[in-house]
C-alpha positions in Angstrom: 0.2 -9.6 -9.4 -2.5 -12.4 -10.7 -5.6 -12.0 -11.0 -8.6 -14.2 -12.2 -12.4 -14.5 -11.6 -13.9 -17.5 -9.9 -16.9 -19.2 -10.6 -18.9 -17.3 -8.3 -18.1 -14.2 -10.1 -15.6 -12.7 -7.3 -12.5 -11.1 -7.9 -9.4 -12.7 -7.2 -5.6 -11.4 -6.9 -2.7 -12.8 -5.9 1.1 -11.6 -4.9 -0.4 -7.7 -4.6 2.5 -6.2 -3.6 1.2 -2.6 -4.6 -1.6 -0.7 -2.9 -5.2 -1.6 -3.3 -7.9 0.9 -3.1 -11.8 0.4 -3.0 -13.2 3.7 -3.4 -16.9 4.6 -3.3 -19.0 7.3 -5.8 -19.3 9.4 -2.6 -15.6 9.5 -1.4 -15.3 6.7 1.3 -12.6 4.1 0.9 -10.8 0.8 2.1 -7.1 1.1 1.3 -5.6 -2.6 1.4 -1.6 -2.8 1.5 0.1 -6.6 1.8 3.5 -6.9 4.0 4.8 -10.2 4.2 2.2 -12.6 6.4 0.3 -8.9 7.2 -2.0 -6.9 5.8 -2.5 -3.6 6.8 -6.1 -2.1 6.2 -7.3 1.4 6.1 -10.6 2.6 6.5 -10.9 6.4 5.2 -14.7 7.8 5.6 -15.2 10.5 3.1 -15.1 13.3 5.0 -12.3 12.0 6.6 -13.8 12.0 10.0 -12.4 8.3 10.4 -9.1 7.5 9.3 -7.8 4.7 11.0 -5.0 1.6 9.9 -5.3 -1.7 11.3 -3.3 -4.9 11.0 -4.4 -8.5 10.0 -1.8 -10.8 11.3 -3.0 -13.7 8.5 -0.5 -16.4 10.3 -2.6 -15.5 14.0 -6.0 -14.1 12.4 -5.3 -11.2 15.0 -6.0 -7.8 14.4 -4.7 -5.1 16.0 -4.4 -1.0 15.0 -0.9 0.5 13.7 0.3 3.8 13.4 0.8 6.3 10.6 2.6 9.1 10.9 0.6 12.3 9.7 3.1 13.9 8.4 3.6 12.6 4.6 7.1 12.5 3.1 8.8 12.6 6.4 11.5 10.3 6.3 11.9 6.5 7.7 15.1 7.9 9.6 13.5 10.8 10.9 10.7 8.1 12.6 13.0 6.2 14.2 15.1 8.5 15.6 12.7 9.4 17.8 11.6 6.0 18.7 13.4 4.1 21.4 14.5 1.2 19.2 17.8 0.3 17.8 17.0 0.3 14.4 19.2 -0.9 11.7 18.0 -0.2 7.9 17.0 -3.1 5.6 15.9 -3.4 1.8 13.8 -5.7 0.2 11.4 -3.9 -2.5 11.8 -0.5 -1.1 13.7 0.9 2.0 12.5 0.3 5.3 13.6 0.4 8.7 13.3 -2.3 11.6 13.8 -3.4 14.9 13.8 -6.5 16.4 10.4 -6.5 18.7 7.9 -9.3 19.7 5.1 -9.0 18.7 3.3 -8.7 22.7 6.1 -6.0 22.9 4.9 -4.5 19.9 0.9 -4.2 21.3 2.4 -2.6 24.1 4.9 -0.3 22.1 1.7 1.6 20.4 -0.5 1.3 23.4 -3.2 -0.7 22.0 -6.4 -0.7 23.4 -6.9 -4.4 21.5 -6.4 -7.3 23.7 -2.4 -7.6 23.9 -1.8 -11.1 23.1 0.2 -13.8 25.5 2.6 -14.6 22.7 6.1 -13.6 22.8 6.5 -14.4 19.0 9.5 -12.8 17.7 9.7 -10.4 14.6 10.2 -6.8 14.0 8.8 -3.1 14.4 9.0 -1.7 10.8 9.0 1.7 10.0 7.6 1.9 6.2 8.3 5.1 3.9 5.8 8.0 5.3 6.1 6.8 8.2 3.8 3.7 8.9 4.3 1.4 11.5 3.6 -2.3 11.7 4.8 -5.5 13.2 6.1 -8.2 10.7 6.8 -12.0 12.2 11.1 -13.1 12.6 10.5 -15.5 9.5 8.5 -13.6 6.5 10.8 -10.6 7.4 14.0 -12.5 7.5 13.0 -13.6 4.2 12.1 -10.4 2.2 14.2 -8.5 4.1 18.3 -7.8 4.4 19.8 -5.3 6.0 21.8 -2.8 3.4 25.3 -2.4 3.0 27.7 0.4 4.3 28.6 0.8 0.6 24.9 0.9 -0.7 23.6 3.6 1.3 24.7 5.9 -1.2 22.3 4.7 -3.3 19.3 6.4 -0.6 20.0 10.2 -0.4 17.7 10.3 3.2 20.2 7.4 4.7 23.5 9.7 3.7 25.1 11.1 6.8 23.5 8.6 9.2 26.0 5.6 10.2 22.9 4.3 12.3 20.1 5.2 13.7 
């Protein structure tokens, strides 16, 4: 991660690939995570009366909300077996799993109430550890992304057992 101050005084950081959080004195927070050409974007009031993710497409400027699985810890197989995709598993900086999805299929996929857009731009439906759901574009995913190895899934303990999902 960099991170430097510009003239006017603001913060700035660059290549944050782990979590930000902006937290206030009385409990509210933004929690700011970067995938590829996304960024997700949680709001979290502090009595937890809102808790909602949203998705900032920075190649489209769209905006749209995601999902996140409530139950924490439950695993990225576990998610996608009961979705309808054909996942395959993929690695980059931690283990994910994805299907190949555009991304108007994707708006429609998690029944957004956000304006589903004309595009047919291809990418992925990624299933992130915990269970978070976003939609990454063909190319940035392509790039961070490859899918593992029959003889590297030894190396995840939740993929053993599970030829695909």
């Amino acid at each position: 991660m960099k991170m430097e101050f510009n003239e006017k005084g603001e913060l700035i950081l660059e290549e944050v690939y782990n979590t930000l959080v902006l937290k206030t004195s009385e409990g509210d927070a933004i929690i700011i995570c970067m995938q590829d050409d996304i960024i997700d974007i949680n709001v979290i009031s502090k009595n937890n009366a809102y808790n909602r993710w949203h998705a900032v497409d920075m190649e489209t400027s769209s905006i749209y909300p995601t999902k996140r699985n409530k139950k924490k810890g439950q695993s990225i197989i576990a998610v996608a077996e009961k979705d309808n995709g054909v996942y395959k598993l993929y690695i980059g900086s931690k283990l994910i799993a994805g299907c190949p999805m555009s991304e108007h299929d994707f708006y429609l996929d998690q029944k957004s109430k956000e304006k589903i857009p004309d595009t047919n731009r291809e990418g992925y439906k990624v299933i992130y550890p915990g269970g978070y759901t976003s939609w990454s574009p063909k190319e940035p995913f392509e790039d961070s992304y490859r899918e593992i190895l029959d003889s590297e899934k030894v190396l995840f303990s939740e993929v053993k057992g599970h030829d695909s999902i």
